[in-house]
VOGU-3710 file (C-alpha; in Angstrom, 3 decimals, decimal comma):
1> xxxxxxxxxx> -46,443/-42,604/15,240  -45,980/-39,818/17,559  -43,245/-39,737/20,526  -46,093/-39,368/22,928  -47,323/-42,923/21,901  -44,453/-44,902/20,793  -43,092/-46,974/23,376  -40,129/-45,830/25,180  -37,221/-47,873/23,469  -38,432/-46,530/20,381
11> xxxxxxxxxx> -38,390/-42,970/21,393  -34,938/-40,910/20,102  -32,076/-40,926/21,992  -32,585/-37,403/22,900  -36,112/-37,816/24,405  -34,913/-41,256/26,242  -32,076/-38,870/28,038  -35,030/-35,996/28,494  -36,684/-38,609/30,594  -33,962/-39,492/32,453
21> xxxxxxxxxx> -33,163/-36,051/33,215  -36,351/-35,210/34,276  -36,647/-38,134/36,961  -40,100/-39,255/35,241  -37,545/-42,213/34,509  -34,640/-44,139/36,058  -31,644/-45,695/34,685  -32,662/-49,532/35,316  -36,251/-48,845/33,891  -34,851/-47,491/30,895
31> xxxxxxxxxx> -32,667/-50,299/30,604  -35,350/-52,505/31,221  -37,247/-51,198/28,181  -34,509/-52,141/26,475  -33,755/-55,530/27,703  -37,235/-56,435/27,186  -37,308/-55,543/23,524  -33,787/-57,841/23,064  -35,404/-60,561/25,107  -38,678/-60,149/22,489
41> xxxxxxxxxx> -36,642/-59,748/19,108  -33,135/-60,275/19,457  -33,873/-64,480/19,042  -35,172/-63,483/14,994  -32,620/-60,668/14,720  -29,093/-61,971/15,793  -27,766/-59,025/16,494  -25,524/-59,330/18,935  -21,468/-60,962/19,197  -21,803/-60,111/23,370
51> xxxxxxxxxx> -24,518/-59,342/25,953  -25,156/-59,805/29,029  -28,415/-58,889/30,588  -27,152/-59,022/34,260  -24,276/-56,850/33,750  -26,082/-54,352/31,808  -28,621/-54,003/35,340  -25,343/-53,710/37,017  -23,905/-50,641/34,943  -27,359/-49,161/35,158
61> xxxxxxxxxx> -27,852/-49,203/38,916  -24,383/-47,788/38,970  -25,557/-45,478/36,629  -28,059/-44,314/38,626  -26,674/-44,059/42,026  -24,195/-41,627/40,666  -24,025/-38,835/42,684  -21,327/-36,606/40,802  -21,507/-34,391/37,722  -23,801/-36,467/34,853
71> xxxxxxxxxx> -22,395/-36,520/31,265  -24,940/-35,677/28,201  -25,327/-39,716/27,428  -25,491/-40,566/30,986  -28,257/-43,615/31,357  -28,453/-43,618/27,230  -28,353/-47,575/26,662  -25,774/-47,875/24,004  -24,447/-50,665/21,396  -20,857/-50,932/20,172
81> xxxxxxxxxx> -20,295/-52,472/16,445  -17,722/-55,503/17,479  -14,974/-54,136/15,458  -14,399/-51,826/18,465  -12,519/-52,822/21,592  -14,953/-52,486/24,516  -13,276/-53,410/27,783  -14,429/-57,128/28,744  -16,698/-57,793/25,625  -16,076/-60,186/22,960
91> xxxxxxxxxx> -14,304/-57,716/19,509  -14,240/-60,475/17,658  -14,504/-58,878/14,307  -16,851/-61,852/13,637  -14,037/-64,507/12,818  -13,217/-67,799/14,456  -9,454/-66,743/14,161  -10,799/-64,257/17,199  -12,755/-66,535/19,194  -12,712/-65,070/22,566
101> xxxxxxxxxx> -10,780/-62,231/22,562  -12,219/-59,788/24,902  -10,100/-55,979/24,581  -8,418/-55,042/28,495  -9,049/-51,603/27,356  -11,541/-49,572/25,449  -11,267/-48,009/22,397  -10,861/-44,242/22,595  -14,047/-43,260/21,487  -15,699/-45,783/23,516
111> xxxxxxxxxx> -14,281/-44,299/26,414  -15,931/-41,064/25,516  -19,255/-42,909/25,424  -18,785/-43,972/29,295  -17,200/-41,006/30,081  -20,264/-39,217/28,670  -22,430/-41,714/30,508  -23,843/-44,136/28,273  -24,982/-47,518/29,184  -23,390/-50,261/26,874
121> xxxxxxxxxx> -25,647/-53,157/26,351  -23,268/-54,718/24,085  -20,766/-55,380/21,191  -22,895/-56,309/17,677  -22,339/-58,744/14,847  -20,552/-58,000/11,865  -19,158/-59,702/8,840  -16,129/-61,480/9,146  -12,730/-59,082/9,344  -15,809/-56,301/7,738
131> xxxxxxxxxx> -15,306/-57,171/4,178  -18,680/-57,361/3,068  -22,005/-55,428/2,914  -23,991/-58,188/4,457  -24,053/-59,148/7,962  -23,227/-62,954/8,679  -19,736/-65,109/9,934  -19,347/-68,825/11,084  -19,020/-67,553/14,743  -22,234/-65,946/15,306
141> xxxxxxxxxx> -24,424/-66,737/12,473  -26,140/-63,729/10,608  -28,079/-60,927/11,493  -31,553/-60,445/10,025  -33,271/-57,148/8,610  -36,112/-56,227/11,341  -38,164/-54,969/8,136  -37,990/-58,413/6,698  -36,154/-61,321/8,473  -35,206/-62,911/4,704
151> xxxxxxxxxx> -33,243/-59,618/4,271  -29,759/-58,431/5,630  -29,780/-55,004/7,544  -26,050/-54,953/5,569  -22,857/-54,575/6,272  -20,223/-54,350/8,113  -22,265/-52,697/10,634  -25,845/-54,718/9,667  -25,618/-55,236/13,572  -25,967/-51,989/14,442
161> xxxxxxxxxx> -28,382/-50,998/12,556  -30,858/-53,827/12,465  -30,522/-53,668/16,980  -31,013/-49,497/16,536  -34,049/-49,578/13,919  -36,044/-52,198/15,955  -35,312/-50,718/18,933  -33,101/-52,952/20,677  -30,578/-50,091/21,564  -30,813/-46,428/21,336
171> xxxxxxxxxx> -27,721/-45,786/19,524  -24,755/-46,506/18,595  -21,051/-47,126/16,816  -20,095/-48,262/13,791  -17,391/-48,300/11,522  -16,885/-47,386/7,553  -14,177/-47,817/5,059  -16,825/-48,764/2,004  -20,331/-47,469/3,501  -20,747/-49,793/6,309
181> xxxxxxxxxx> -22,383/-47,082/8,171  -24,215/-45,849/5,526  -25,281/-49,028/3,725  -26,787/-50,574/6,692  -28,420/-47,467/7,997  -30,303/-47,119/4,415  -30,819/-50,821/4,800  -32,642/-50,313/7,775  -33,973/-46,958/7,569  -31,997/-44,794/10,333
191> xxxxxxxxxx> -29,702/-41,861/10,369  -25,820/-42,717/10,208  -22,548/-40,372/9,644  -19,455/-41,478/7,714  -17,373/-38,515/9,974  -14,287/-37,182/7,484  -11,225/-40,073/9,145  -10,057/-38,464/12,367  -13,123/-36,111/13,654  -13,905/-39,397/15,559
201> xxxxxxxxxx> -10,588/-41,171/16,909  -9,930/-44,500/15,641  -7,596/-45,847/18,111  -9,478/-49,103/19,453  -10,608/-50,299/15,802  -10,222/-53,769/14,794  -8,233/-53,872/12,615  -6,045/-50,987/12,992  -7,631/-47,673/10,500  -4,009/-47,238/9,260
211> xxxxxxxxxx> -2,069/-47,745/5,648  -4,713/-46,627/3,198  -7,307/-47,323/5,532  -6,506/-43,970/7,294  -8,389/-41,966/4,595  -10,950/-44,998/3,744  -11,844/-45,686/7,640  -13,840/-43,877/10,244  -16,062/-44,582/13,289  -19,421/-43,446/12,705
221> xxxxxxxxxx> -22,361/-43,059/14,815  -25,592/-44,529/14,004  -29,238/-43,642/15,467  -33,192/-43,097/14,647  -32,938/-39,782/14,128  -30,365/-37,391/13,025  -30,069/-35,202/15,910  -29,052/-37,818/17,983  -26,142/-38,669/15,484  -25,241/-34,890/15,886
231> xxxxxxxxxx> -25,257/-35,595/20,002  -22,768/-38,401/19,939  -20,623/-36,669/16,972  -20,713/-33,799/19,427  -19,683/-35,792/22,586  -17,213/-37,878/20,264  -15,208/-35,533/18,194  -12,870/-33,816/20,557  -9,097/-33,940/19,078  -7,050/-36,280/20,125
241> xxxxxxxxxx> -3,692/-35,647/20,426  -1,995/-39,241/20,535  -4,245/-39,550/16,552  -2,446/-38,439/13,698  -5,348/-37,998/11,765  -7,305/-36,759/14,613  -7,748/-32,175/13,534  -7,420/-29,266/16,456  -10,924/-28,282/14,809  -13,323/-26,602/17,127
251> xxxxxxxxxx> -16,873/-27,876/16,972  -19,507/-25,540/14,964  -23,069/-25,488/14,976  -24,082/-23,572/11,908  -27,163/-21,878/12,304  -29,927/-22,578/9,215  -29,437/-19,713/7,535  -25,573/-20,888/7,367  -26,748/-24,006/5,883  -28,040/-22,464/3,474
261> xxxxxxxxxx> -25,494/-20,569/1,866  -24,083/-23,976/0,513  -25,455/-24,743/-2,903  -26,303/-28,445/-2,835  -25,667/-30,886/-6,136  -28,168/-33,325/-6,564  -27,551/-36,315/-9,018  -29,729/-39,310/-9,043  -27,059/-41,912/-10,497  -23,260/-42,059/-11,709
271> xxxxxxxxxx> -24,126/-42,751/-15,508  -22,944/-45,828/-15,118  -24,968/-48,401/-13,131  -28,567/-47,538/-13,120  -30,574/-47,431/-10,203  -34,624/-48,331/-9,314  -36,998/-46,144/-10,113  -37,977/-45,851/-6,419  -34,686/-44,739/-5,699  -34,297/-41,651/-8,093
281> xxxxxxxxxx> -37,316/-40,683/-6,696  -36,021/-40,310/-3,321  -33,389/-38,296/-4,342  -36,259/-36,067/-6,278  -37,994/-36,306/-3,144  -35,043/-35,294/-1,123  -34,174/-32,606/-3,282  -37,445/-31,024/-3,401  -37,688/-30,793/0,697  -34,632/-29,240/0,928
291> xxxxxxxxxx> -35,640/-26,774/-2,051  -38,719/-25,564/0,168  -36,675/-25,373/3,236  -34,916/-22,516/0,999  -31,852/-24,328/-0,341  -30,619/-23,616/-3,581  -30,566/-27,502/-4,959  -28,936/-28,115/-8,878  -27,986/-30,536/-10,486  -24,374/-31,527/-10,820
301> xxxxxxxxxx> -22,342/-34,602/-10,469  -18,406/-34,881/-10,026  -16,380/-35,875/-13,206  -14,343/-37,968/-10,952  -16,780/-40,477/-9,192  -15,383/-43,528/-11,357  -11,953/-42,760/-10,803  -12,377/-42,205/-7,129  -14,049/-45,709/-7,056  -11,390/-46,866/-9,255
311> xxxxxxxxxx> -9,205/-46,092/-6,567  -11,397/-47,187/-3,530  -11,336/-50,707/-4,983  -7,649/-50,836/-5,389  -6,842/-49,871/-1,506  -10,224/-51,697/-0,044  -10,342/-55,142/-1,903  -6,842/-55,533/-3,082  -5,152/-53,770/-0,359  -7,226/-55,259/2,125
321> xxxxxxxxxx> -6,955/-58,988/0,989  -3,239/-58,181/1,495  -3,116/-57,015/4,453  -5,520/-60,283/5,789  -3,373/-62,692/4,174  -0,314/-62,973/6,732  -3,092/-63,638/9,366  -5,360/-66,353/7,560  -2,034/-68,384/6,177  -2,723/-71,505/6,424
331> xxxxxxxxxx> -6,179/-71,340/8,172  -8,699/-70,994/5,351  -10,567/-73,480/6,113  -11,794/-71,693/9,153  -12,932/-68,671/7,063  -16,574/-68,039/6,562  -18,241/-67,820/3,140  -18,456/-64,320/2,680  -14,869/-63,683/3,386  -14,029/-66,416/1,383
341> xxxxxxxxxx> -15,928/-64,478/-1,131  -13,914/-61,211/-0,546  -11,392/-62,789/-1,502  -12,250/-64,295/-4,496  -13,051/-60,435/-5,601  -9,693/-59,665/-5,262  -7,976/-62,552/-6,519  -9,650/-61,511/-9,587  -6,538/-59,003/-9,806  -3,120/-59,193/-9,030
351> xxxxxxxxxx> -1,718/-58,168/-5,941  -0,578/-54,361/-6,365  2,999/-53,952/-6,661  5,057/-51,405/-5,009  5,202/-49,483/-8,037  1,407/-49,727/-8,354  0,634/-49,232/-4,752  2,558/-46,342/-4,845  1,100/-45,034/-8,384  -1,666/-45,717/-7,092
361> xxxxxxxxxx> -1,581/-43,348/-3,725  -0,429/-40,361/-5,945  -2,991/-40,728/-8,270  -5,648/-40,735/-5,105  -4,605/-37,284/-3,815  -4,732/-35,821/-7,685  -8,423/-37,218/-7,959  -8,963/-35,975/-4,528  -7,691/-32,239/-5,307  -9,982/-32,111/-8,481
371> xxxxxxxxxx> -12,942/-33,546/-6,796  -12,393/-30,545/-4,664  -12,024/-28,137/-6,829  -14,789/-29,370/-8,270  -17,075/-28,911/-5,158  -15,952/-25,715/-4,549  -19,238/-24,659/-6,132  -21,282/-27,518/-4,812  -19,900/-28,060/-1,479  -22,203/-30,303/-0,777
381> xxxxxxxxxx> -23,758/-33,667/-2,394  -26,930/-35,101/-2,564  -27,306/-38,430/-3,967  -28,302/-42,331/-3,589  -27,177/-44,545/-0,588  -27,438/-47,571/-3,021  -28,864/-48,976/-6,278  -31,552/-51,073/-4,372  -32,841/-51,731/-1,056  -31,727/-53,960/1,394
391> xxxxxxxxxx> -31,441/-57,407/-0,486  -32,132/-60,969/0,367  -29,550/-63,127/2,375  -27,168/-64,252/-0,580  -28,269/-61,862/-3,078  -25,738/-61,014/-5,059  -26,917/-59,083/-8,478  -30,191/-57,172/-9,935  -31,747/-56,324/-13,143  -32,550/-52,276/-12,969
401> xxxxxxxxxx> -33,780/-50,996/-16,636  -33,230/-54,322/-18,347  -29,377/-53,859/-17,245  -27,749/-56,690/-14,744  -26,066/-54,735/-11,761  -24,072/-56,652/-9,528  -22,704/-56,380/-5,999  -20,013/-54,237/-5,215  -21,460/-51,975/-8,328  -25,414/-51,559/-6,745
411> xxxxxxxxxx> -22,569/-49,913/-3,221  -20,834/-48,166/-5,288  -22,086/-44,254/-4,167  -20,719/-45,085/-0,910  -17,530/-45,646/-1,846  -16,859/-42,386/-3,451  -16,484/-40,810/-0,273  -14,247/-42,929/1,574  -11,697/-42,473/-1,080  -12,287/-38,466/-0,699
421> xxxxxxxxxx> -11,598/-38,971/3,178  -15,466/-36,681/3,339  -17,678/-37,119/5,547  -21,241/-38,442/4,124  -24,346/-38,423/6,237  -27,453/-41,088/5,500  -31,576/-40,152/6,251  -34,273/-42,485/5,554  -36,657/-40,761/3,175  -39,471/-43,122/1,474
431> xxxxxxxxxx> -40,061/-46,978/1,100  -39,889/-49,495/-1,797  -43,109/-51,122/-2,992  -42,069/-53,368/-1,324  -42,103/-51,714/2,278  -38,398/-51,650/2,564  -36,794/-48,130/3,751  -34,974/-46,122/0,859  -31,950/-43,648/2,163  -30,019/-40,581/0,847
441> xxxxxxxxxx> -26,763/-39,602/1,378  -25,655/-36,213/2,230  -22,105/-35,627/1,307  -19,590/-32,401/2,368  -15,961/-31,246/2,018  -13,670/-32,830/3,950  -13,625/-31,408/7,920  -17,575/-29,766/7,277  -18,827/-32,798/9,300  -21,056/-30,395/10,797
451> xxxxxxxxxx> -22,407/-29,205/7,428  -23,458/-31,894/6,211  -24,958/-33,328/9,362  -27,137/-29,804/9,472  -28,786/-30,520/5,962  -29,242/-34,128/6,562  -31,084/-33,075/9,844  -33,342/-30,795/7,355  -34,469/-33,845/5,556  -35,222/-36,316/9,143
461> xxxxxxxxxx> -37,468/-33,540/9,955  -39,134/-33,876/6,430  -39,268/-37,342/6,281  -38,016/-38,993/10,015  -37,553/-42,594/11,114  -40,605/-45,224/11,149  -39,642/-47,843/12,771  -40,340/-51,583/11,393  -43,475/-53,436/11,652  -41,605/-55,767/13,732
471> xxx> -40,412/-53,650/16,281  -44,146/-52,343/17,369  -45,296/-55,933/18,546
//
C-alpha cells in the first residue's frame, strides 16, 4: 500500500503533519479521520481507559484557529499510554484501586506533546499497575490485537500499540521497565523506542520511575514508522533540569555514513530459550538489509545477557511486588487476574533482604560495566523482540524445537536492556505463517539513543509498517 492510496489515518505521522502544513487539510478533518476509525474499530479493540469525542473536536478547532507560532506536532492526533498523567483524563494505571483519578497536571513529557502541538485523543488501556505483557484489568476489560482479535497487542502498553497499528491514533506514549514498548510494538507490528532512562523525562509516570525503576523505566514513543518515533524523541528529549536522571546531552543526527562506522552484533537467540524458526529468520533477514545498506553486521552475543536478566527479575518482579504491597493491603480481592498473577511470580521467591537488595544493586553496575566493555566493539545489537508472536489471550507457554518455553522466558530479550539502562529500538520486519507481524530490536550504548534509532530507521525503509487487515475496512 502506497501513502498516495492509504487512507489518511493510516498515513505516518509525518505525512499527516505535511498535510496539515500544507492547508490541503485542517485540524478537525484530520481529527475526524481519526474519530471515525475509533468509532469503526475501537468497539472490537478496547483500546482506550478515556476518550471523549467532543472534547477532542474542541482541542482541534482550537488547534486550528491558532494564530501564533505552530509547534512540529501541531494538529498530530495523539494517544497517551494511561500510566501517564494527562491533565483531566482518567491515569488509572488500569486498577480499580484508581477508579477515577483524573491527574490536575500533566506529565512533563506530555506537556511537551501540547506544547509541540499535538492533539490528544486520549489516555489507553494497560495492564493493571503494568506488571504484565498482556493488555487486560477488571476496570476496563482487555484490549484486542487488530491483527487478530483472539490475540493481545501485549503489554503494558498493548493499548498503544493495538490504537497506533490500526490506525486509531497517529502516535503515541508509552512506557517500559520490561519491554512494554517494545513487546507490544512487535506484537503489533510498529516502530517503538525504549529511550536510555532520562533522554525522555519521567516526571508524570504512574507509578513514580524511581528506586530501581530509575534504570529499568523510561517513556517511549511508539508510531508506524520509525521516523516519526525519531520526531517525537526529537521534540521530547530536551534535559530537564528538575530530573535527576534527565543528561545536558545535545541532540545529534548522525548522518549514514556515521551510522555506519558502528559494527553491529547480530545474534538470533540467548542459548538458552529457543526461539521459532520464523523468528531467527527475521533477524537473518534484518541482518542481511542492513549488510547491503553497507553495515559491517557479525555475529556476537554478550556473555552477560543471563546475568543481566538475572538481575532484571530481581528489581522488576520482586522489587516491584514490594513496592505494590503497602498499597493493595488488605484489598486483594479487588485485584485483577493478571496482577494477581504477578504476584504469584514473585511469591515464588522471598522478598529481597536489605543485604540482598543491596548485593544485588552492586552486582547490577559490575554486569553493567562488562556488558560495556563488551560492546565497545559491537556498539550496537541486533537481535529478537521475543520468542513468538503475539499470543492468544491467556497464553501462557510454547513448545519451540520440542522445548516448553514459558512466559516471562519467550520476553526475555527485552529485558536485557532495561537492566543496562540502553536504549533499544523495535521495527517490524516479516510475518508468521500465521500472518502475525515479527519485530527486531535494535539495541545501543547507553545515551546513543540517536544511534540506534538511525539503524532501526535503515531497516523501516527495508521492510516498513503494513497495517492490519482490520484496519483497511
Amino acid at each position: 500500500m502506497t501513502e498516495s492510496s492509504s487512507a489518511i489515518h493510516l498515513l505516518p505521522a509525518a505525512a499527516q503533519l505535511e498535510l496539515l502544513r500544507s492547508g490541503r487539510l485542517t485540524v478537525p478533518e484530520l481529527a475526524e479521520a481519526h474519530l471515525w476509525q475509533i468509532r469503526q474499530l475501537n468497539p472490537a479493540l478496547n483500546v482506550f481507559a478515556d476518550f471523549d469525542a467532543e472534547r477532542v473536536r474542541a482541542e482541534a478547532r482550537r488547534l486550528d484557529a491558532w494564530h501564533g507560532a505552530r509547534g512540529p506536532l501541531h494538529g498530530l492526533p495523539v494517544t497517551v499510554k494511561s500510566s501517564i498523567a494527562v491533565s483531566g483524563l482518567r491515569c488509572e494505571i488500569g486498577s480499580l484501586l484508581h477508579r477515577g483519578q483524573a491527574p490536575r497536571q500533566d506529565a512533563v513529557a506530555v506537556a511537551r506533546l501540547r506544547a509541540a502541538g499535538a492533539l490528544v485523543l486520549g489516555t489507553t488501556n494497560c495492564p493493571e499497575f503494568l506488571m504484565a505483557y498482556e493488555t487486560a484489568n477488571r476496570l476496563h476489560g482487555r484490549t484486542c490485537n487488530p491483527w487478530d482479535l483472539e490475540r493481545t497487542p501485549g503489554g503494558s502498553s498493548g493499548g498503544e500499540s493495538a490504537a497506533i497499528a490500526a490506525g486509531l491514533s497517529a502516535a503515541g506514549l508509552g512506557s517500559d521497565s520490561g519491554g512494554s514498548v517494545r513487546v507490544p510494538a512487535h506484537f503489533a507490528g510498529i516502530c517503538s523506542l525504549k529511550p536510555t532512562p532520562g533522554r525522555i523525562p519521567s516526571q508524570g509516570h504512574l507509578p513514580p520511575c524511581i528506586g530501581p525503576f530509575s534504570t529499568l523505566g523510561a517513556i517511549g514513543p511508539m508510531a508506524r514508522r520509525m521516523g516519526d518515533v525519531a520526531l517525537l524523541f526529537h521534540t521530547l528529549s530536551e534535559h530537564y533540569a528538575c530530573d535527576p536522571a534527565s543528561p545536558p546531552l545535545a541532540l545529534l543526527r548522525p548522518s549514514l555514513d556515521e551510522l555506519r562506522t558502528h559494527v553491529v552484533g547480530c545474534f538470533e537467540d540467548d542459548g538458552l530459550t529457543p526461539v521459532t524458526g520464523e523468528t531467527r529468520a527475521a533477524v537473518q533477514s534484518a541482518a542481511q538489509a542492513l549488510r547491503e545498506a553497507g553495515f559491517r553486521v557479525q555475529p556476537f552475543r554478550p556473555s552477560t545477557l543471563e546475568a543481566l536478566r538475572r538481575l532484571w527479575w530481581k528489581f522488576f518482579v520482586q522489587c516491584g511486588a514490594m513496592f505494590y504491597e503497602p498499597a493493595i493491603r488488605g484489598k486483594r480481592e479487588q485485584l485483577s487476574p493478571i496482577f494477581q498473577e504477578f504476584l504469584g511470580m514473585a511469591a515464588s521467591a522471598q522478598p529481597l533482604t536489605a543485604a540482598q537488595l543491596l548485593d544485588a544493586w552492586a552486582e547490577l553496575d559490575l554486569v553493567r560495566v562488562k556488558t560495556l566493555e563488551e560492546m565497545q566493539e559491537y556498539p550496537v545489537l541486533l537481535c529478537p523482540v521475543a520468542a513468538v508472536a503475539a499470543f492468544r489471550h491467556g497464553e501462557r507457554r510454547w513448545t519451540i524445537e520440542g522445548r516448553t518455553v514459558e512466559y516471562l522466558d519467550a520476553v526475555r530479550h527485552t529485558q536485557w536492556f532495561n537492566a543496562l539502562g540502553a536504549p533499544a529500538a523495535v521495527v517490524p520486519v516479516s510475518q508468521s505463517a500465521e500472518g502475525l507481524p515479527i519485530g527486531v530490536q535494535i539495541a545501543a550504548r547507553p545515551f546513543a539513543d540517536e544511534i540506534a534509532l538511525g539503524i532501526a530507521a535503515v531497516l523501516d525503509a527495508a521492510f516498513g509498517f503494513n497495517p492490519p487487515p482490520l484496519a483497511m475496512r
